[in-house]
C-alpha positions in Angstrom: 14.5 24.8 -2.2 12.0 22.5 -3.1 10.9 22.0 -7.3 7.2 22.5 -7.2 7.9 25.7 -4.9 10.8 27.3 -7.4 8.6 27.3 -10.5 5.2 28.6 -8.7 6.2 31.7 -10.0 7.5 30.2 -13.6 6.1 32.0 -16.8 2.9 29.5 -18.2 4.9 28.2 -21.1 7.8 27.3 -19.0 5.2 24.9 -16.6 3.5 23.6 -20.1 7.1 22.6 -21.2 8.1 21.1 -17.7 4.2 19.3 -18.4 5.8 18.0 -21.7 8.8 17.0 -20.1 6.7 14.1 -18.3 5.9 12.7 -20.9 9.3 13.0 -22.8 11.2 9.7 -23.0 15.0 9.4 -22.6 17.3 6.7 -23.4 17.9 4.1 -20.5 21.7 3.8 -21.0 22.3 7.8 -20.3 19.2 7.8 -18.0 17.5 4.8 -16.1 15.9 7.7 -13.8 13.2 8.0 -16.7 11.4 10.7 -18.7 13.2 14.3 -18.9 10.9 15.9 -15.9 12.4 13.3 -13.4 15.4 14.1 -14.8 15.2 17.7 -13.9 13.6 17.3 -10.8 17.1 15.1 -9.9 19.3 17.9 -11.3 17.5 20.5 -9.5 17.3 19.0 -6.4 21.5 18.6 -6.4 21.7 21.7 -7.7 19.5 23.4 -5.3 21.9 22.0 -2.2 24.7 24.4 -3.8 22.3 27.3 -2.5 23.0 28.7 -6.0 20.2 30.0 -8.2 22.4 30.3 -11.2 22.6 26.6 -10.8 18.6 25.9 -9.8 18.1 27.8 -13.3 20.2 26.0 -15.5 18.7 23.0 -13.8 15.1 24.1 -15.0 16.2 24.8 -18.5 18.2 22.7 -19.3 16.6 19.9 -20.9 13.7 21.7 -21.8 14.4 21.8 -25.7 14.2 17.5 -25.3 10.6 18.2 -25.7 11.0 19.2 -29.0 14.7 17.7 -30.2 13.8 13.9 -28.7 13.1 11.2 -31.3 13.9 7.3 -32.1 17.1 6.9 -33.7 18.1 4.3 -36.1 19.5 1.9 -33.9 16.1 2.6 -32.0 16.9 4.2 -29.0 16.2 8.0 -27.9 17.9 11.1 -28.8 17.7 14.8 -28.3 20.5 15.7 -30.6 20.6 20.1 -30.5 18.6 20.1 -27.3 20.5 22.3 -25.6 20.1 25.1 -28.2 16.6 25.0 -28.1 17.0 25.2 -24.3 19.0 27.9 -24.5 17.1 30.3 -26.6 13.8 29.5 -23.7 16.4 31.2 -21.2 16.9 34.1 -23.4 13.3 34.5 -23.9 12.6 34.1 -19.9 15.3 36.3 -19.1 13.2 38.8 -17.2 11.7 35.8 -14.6 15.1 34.6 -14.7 16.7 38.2 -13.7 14.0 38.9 -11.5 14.9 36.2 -9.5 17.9 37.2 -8.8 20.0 34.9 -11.0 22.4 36.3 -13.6 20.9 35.6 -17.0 24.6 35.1 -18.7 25.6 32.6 -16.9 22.4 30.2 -16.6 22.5 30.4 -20.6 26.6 29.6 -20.8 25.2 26.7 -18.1 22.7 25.8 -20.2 24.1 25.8 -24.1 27.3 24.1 -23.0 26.3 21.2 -20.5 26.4 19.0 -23.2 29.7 20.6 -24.9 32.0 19.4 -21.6 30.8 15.9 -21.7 32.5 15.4 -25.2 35.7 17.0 -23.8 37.5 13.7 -24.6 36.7 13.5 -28.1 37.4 17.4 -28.7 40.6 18.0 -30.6 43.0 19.4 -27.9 43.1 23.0 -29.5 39.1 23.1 -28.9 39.5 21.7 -25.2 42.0 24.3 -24.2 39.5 26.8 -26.0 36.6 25.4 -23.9 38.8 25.3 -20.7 39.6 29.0 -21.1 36.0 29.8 -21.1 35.2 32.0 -18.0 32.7 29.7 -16.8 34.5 26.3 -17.2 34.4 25.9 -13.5 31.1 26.3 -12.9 30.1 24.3 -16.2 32.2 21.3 -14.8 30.3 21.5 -11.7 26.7 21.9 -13.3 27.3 18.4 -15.3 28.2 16.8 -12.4 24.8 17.4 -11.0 23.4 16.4 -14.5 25.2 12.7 -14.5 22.9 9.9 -13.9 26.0 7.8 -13.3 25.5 8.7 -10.1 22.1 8.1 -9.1 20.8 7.5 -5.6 17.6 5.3 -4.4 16.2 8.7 -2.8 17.0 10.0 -6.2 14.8 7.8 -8.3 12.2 8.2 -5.5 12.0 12.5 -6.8 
């Protein structure tokens, strides 16, 4: 599935946020792809070879709250600390497009508020990582930040 064709039918505010994502800066340490809407249109596009549109979703959300969360920190480099809560309250209020779709609301949110969570495994306590690890999802979470690691960027990536 190709990006422009998966959000023809996206709610206005969801387009005016992928709009703002353009113009959204991200630090070039965590991601040398560029601002957040290239970001998402990498993530979607290696989520959309899984087929699944619980993925595709989650792809489309979430970075969205970066529009709001991003500013210069004080060693001057970007950050969109709480992002993902923003992000995930846009899915809850775009549940019905999101339903409609075919793709089970639930899960694109637990996709969406935690893809951030599992990359600080390592520093979690190890009571909290078991806790995380028990999480129904926990598969599918470790597979939806694999598609959202710019660690592993491709030329025909950056060329999205």
């Amino acid at each position: 599935m190709e990006f422009s064709k998966f959000i023809e039918t996206a709610p206005e505010e969801i387009k005016d946020y992928l709009e703002k994502c353009r113009k959204t800066p991200q630090s070039p340490t965590w991601h040398p792809e560029g601002d957040v809407l290239k970001h998402t249109k990498i993530v979607f596009s290696r989520a959309a070879k899984t087929g699944d549109i619980n993925y595709m979703f989650a792809a489309i959300f979430h970075d969205l709250g970066k529009t709001e969360s991003t500013k210069l920190n004080k060693r001057g480099s970007w950050s969109s600390y709480g992002h993902e809560f923003i992000s995930a309250r846009l899915v809850i209020k775009y549940k019905e497009w999101i339903s409609s779709q075919g793709a089970d609301v639930d899960l694109v949110h637990d996709l969406v508020i935690s893809h951030m969570k599992i990359k600080m495994m390592d520093e979690m306590r190890k009571p909290k990582q078991e806790e995380f690890k028990a999480k129904p999802n926990y598969e599918k979470i470790k597979e939806f930040s694999s598609f959202d690691n710019m660690k592993t960027l491709t030329p025909e990536e950056l060329s999205l």
